[in-house]
N, C-alpha and C positions, 0 to 999 in steps of 0.2 A: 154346655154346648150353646144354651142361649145368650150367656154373658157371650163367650165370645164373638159372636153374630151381631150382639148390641155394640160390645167394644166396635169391630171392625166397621160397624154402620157409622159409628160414634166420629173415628176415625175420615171415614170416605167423606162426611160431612163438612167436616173441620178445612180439609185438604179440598173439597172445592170450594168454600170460602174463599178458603184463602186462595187459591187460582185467581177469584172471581176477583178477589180484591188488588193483586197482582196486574193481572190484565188491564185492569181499570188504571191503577199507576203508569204501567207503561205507555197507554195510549195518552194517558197525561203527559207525562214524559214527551214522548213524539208530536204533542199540538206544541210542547214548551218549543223544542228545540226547530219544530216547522217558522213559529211563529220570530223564534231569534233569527233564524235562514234570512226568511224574507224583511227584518228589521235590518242585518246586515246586506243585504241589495241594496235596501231603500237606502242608507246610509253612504254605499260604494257610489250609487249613483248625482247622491246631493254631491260628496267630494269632488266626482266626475264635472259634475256644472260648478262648482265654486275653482275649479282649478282653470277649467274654458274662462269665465269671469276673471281670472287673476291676469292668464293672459292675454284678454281682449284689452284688460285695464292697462298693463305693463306695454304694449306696442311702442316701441320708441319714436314715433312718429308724435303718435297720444302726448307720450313725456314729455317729447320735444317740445311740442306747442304750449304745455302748461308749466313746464319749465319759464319758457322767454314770457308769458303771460305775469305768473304771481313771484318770478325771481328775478332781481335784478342784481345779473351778474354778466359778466364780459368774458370776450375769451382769454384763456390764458396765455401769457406771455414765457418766456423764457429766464428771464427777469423774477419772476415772481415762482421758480424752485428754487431751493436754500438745501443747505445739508443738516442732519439732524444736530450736527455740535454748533450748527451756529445761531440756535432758537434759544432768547435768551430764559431762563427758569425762572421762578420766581423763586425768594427765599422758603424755608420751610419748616417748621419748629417740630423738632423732633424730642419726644422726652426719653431720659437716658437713666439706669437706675443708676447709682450710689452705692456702693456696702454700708459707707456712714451715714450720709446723710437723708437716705434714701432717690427721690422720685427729684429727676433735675431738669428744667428743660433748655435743650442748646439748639441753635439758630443752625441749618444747614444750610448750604448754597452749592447745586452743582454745575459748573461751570466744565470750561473747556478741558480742564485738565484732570476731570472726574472728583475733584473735592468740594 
């Protein structure tokens, strides 16, 4: 009768340890996942001000001005579209294998008639 009195006491001990040390995780747990919460705010809101910054930067007004400032370009003319077959390519060295001789290199050129 006394062993099992010692067991069960032995027992009730063990299991509120462990509760004890349980609870103490969990509220670990809970400062972890408080503290990522409020990292991911801080975070939404830095994005929030870098997105306002992107477009106070991007205003075409902004562009405009620094455009005609640090580019010196003209407007376009009508004259100066082309179609894509008439940009001429440059040549282009392609290497090609062999069965015999192996590894060969031959000279490509695409032109208007796609060869």
């Amino acid at each position: 009768m006394r062993l099992s009195i010692f067991v069960w006491m032995f027992v009730i001990v063990v299991a509120s340890f462990m509760l004890y040390k349980v609870k103490y995780q969990v509220q670990a747990l809970k400062d972890e996942v408080a503290a990522t919460g409020r990292e991911l705010e801080h975070e939404r809101e830095a994005l929030h001000v870098v997105n306002a910054e992107w477009a106070y930067l991007n205003r075409p007004e902004r562009l405009q001005k620094l455009a005609s400032k640090y580019l010196a370009t003209t407007e376009l003319t009508v004259s100066q579209i082309a179609e894509v077959e008439e940009i001429p390519f440059p040549h282009q060295n392609v290497a090609a294998m062999d069965k015999d001789d192996g590894i060969k290199t031959a000279a490509l050129y695409v032109g208007k008639d796609g060869r």
